[in-house]
N, C-alpha and C positions, 0 to 999 in steps of 0.2 A: 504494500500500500504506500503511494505517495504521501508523506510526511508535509511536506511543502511545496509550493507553486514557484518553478523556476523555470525558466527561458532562457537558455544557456545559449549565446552563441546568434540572438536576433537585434537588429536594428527598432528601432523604437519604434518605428511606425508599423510594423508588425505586432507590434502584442496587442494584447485585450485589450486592452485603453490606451487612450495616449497619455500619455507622463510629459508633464511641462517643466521644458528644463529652463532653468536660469540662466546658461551657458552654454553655448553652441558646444557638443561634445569634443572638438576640436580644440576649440581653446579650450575647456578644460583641462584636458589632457596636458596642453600646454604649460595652465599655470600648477598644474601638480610635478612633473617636470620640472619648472623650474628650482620649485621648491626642496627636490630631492637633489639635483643638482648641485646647486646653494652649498649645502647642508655638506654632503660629499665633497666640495672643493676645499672646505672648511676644515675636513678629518673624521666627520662623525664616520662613525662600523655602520651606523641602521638609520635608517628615515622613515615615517609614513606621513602622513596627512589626509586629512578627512575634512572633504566640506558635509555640511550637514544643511540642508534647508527646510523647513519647519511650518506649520501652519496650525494652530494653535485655537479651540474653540472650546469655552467652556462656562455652561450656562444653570445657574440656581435662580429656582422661583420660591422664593420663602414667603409662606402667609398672605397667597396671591397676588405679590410683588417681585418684582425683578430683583434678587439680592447678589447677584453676579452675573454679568457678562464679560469674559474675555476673549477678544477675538484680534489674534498675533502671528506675526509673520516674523522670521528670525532668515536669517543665514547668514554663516561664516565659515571659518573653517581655522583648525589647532594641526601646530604640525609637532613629533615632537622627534627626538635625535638621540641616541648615545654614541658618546664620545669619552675615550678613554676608560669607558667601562660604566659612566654616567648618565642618568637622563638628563634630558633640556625638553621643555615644553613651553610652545607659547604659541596665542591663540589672535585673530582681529575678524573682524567685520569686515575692514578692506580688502576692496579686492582689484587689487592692478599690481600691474608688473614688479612695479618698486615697493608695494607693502609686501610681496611676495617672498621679496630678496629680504627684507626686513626683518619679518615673521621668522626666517627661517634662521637668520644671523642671530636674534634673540634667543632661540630653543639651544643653538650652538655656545653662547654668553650664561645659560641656564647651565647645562651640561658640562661648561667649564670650571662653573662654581661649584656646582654639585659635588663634583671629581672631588677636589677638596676635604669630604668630608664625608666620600663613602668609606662604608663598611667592605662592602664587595662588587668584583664587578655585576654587572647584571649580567645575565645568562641568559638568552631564548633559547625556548625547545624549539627545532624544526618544523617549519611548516610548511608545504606546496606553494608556490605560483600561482595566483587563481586570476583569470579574467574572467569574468560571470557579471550578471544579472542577477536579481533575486527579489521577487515582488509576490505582498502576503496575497494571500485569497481574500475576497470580498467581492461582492456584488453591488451592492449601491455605495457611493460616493456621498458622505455623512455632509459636505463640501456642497453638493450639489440639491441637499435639501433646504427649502428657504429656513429661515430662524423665525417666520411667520409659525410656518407649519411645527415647527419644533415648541414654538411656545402655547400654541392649540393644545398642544398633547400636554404639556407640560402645568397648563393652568387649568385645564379637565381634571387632570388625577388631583391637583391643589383643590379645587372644591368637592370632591368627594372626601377626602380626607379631611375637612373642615366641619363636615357636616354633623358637630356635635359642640359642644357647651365647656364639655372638658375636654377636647385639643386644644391646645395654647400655640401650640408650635409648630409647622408643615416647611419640607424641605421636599422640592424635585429637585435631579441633576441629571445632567446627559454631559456629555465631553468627548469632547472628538480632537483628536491626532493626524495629520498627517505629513511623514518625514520622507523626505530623499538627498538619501545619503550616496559621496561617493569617496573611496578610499583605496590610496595607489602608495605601493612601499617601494625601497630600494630594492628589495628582493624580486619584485617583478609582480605583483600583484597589480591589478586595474578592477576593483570589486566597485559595481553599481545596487541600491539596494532600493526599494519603493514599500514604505511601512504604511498602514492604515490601523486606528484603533478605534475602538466606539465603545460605547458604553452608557449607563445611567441609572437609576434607581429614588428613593423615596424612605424619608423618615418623617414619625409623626409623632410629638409628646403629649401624653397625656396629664393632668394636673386636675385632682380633686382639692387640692388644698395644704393637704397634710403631706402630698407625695407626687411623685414626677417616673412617670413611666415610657419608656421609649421602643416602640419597635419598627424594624425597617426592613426593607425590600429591594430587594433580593439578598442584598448583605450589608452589612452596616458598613460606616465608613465611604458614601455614592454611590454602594452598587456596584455593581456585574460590568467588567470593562473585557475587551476582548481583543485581538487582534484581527478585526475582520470589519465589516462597513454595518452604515446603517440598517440594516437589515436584524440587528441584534435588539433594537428599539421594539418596533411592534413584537417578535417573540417576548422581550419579558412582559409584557401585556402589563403594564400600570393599572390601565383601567382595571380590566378583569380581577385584581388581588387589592385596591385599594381601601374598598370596602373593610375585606378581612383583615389588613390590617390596623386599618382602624380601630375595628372591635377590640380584636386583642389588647392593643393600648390600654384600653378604657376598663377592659376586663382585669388585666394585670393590677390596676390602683385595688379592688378588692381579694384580689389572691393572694394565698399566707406567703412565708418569706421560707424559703426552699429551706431545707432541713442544714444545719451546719455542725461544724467542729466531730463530725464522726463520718468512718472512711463507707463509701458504699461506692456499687459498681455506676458507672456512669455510660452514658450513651452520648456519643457527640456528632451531631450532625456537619456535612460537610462546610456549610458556610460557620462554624467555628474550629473545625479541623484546618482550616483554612491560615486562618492564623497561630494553629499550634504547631503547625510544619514549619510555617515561616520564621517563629521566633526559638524552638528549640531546635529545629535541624534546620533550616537554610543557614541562619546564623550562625549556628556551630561549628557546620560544615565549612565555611569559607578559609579557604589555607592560610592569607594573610592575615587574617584575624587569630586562627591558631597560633602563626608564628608571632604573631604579637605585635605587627604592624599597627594595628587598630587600639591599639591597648587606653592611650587617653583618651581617647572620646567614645568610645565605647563600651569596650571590657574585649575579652580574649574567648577564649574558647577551652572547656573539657577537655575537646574532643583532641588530645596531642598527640602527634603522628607515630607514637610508639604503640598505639592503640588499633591504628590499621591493620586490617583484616583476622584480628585476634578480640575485638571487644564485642561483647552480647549488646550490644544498643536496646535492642528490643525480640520481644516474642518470634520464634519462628516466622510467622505468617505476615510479618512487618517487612515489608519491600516498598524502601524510597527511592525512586528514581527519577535524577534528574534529567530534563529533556531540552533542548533549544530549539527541536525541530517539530513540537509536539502542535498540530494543526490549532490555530485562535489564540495561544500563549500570549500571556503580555512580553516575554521573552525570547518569543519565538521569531528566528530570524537568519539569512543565510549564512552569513558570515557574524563574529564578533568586531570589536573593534582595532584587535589586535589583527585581524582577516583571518581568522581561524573557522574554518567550517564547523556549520553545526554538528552537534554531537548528543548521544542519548549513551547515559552509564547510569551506576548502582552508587549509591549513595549509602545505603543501608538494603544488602541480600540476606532474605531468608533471618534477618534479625542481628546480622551482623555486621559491623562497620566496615565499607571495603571503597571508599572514594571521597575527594572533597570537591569541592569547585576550586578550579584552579585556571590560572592562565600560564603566556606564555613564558613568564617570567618565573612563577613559583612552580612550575612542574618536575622539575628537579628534585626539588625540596623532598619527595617522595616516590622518587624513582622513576617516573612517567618518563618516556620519550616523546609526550607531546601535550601539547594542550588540550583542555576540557572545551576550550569558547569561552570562557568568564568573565574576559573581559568588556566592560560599558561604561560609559561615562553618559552624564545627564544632558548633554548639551555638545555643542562646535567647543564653545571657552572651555570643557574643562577635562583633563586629565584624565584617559581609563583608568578604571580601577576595577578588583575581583566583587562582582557581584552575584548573587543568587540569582540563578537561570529560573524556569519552568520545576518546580520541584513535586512530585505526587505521591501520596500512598495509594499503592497499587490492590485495586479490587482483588477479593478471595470468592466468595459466594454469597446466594442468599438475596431477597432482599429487605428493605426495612419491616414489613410486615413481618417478616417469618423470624426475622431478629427479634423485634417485639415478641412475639407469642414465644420464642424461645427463651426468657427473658423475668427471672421469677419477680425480681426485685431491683428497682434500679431509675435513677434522674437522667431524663434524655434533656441534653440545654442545646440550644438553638443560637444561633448569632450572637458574636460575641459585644461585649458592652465595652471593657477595659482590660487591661492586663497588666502583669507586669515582672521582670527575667531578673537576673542577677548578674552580675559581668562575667562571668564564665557560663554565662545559655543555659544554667546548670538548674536552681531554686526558679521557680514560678508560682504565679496565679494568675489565672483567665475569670472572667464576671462576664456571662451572658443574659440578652435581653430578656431570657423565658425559659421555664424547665415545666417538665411534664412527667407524671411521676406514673413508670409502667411495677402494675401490678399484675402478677399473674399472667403473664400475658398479655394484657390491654392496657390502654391508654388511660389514665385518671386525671386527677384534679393538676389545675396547673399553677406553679409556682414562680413568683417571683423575684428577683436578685438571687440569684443560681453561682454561687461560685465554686471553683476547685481550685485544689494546687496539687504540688508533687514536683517529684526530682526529675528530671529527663529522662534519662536513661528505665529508672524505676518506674515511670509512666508509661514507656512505649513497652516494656518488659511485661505490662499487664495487659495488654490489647490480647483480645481474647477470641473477639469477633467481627471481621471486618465484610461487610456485603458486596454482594458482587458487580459487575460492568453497569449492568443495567441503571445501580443506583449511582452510578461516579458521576462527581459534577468537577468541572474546571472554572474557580474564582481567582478573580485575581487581586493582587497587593499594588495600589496605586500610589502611595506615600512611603517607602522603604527608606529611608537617611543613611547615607553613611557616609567617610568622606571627613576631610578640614584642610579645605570650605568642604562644605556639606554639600552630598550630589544627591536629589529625590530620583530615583527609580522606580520601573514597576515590572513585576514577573506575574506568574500566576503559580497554583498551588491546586491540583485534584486529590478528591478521594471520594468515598462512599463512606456512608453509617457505620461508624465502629464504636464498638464496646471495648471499656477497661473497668479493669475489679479493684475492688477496695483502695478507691482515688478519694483523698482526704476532701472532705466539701468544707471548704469557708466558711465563714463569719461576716 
């Protein structure tokens, strides 16, 4: 099965759509040329350079008003160099001949200071040559729907969600992407790439007085983003679910406060497995964060490379795998920014740790002779760095139904509220919007402020029962930080309804 939509080897006026370039392919070429040129006469070993051109839409209707519109247009392009075993990086806006030369003299003035005061030289793993193409799937252009008709759908689901005494507070969001990026090394690569993403969703608070309850759609934090066109809009049907969750809201200010401070088995739905993949294993996982690159502005990681392919991470039936080529990923893409072709590996096999995300640079570190893809940067201005790809727990069997009825005792929580990790990925707690408390098999009364914690490793070691294809959803993570400066990224994260035993519930 094709992973991704690629057109290897066609002039532009042959694909699916036309793609509007900035730059006559020609000069482009040119001004990346010159740039590795530059750089090369200079002394640097490596060059690449990436322009990036951007297009930028992103619209909130709070409480039947416009509470965001942004609608941004960017392109530039970062080149960066090592030299002497250094990096140099530096990035403009401009774009002519003589910023070109510029840009590139600066990255070489970076790399010369650098030198100074490395540790070690930098190392790249080996990579291919690649002249390619590479443009996601979609079918409608989010670009080509007016902001009329975006705000119709967007001020319909707002009055439906209004339509009671106790919502205080309504939030739609839609948000649309689209990047074309192009990226040419000293090595020989010439990578063109065409990204689309789309997305949206719906929060509503409820407020009797005494209390404030929130639930949201599709996932908390604006919803369900994908890498594909608008067409992801009318599937999540706002209308159709707005109703329901309304009620919920309203119903949640009377429902007791989920049972705490004693361990019982819990059931986690995908849109809050969602962000437990992300914050205990994508973050754990990252190799520079292991090695401790990350350490002041974030925390480091467990997970230390003496631990590879020897640590129990989790229960037999725990298989994380990470993907760049997994079809819709906010992730997912031809190449990375190092130009390393996508890749799909094991994270976590059969419950034990045997991978990290890793780029060109850190592959060594643990014996790889290549790179994973991991590297991305947020922008033209700023610097790659190792980020969390497409990461998923991979369906076993079953589905939620027959999980339930299998199921003597046990809080299934829904969407998560808040969290929070420890600087080694290590200690947690997650607070979801809603729990439901299965007895005997069936569904019961539902409970409010639902929280859990546990140790990582001890947490995914109790996953017991995970359900099958059928019920797997891919959500994704639109705010990830990492970085100083800080670069926002977004990946995505699937699974299906899994169970774990005696998971301590909060307070």
């Amino acid at each position: 099965m094709k992973v991704f939509v690629k057109y290897p080897g066609l002039k532009l006026k042959n694909l699916i759509f036309q793609v509007q370039l900035s730059f006559k392919e020609t000069k482009l070429k040119n001004f990346c040329k010159l740039a590795l040129d530059t750089a090369l006469s200079k002394g640097a070993s490596y060059v690449d350079i990436r322009f990036v051109e951007s297009k930028d839409e992103s619209i909130t209707v709070k409480n039947a008003n416009i509470g965001r519109l942004i609608q941004e247009e960017t392109i530039g392009y970062g080149i960066r160099v090592i030299k002497n075993g250094a990096w140099g990086f530096a990035s403009t806006d401009k774009i002519t001949n003589e910023d070109i030369k510029k840009t590139a003299l600066l990255a070489i003035n970076i790399a010369e200071a650098s030198f100074r005061l490395k540790r070690k030289n930098v190392l790249l793993a080996p990579e291919p040559a690649y002249q390619d193409i590479w443009i996601s799937p979609y079918t409608i252009d989010p670009f080509k729907i007016s902001l009329d008709e975006k705000l119709k759908l967007m001020y319909k689901t707002d009055s439906i969600l209004r339509k009671s005494k106790l919502i205080k507070q309504t939030k739609v969001f839609l948000k649309f992407l689209k990047e074309h990026k192009f990226f040419a090394s000293s090595e020989g690569s010439f990578i063109e790439q065409y990204i689309i993403s789309s997305g949206g969703g719906f929060s509503v608070d409820a407020s009797n007085g005494d209390d404030i309850q929130t639930r949201s759609y599709p996932l908390s934090f604006e919803g369900v983003h994908k890498t594909t066109g608008y067409e992801i809009i009318p599937a999540l049907d706002f209308i159709g679910n707005a109703e329901r969750v309304r009620e919920e809201a309203i119903t949640l200010l009377t429902a007791k406060n989920c049972p705490g401070g004693e361990k019982r088995n819990i059931i986690l739905m995908p849109n809050q497995l969602v962000l437990q993949i992300h914050e205990s294993t994508g973050h754990a996982s990252e190799l520079d964060r292991v090695l401790g690159y990350e350490a002041d502005f974030a925390g480091t990681s467990f997970l230390t490379t003496e631990k590879l392919n020897n640590f129990k991470y989790g229960s037999d039936i725990v298989n994380l795998v990470a993907d760049s080529t997994l079809p819709t990923g906010l992730a997912t893409q031809g190449y990375d920014d190092d130009g390393v072709k996508a890749k799909r590996w094991h994270i976590v096999k059969n419950g034990i740790h045997t991978g990290y995300m890793v780029n060109r640079e850190t592959a060594h570190e643990t014996g790889l002779s290549c790179s994973y893809g991991c590297n991305r940067s947020q922008g033209y201005a700023d610097i790659p760095i190792t980020r969390i790809t497409n990461l998923s727990l991979m369906p076993v069997k079953g589905t939620l139904k027959e999980l339930i009825e299998n199921t003597d005792d046990a809080i299934l929580m829904d969407n998560n509220r808040c969290w929070s990790i420890d600087q080694k990925r290590l200690n947690f707690q997650f607070g979801c919007e809603v729990g439901w408390h299965i007895k005997k098999g069936k569904i019961g009364k539902m409970f409010k402020n639902p929280y859990y914690q546990g140790i990582t490793p001890e947490f995914w070691n109790s996953c017991d029962y995970i359900c099958g294809p059928e019920e797997w959803q891919l959500l994704g993570v639109l705010n990830c930080g990492k970085g100083q400066p800080m670069q926002i990224n977004k990946m995505s994260h699937g699974s299906s309804p899994a169970r774990f035993k005696n998971v301590m519930l909060g307070q």
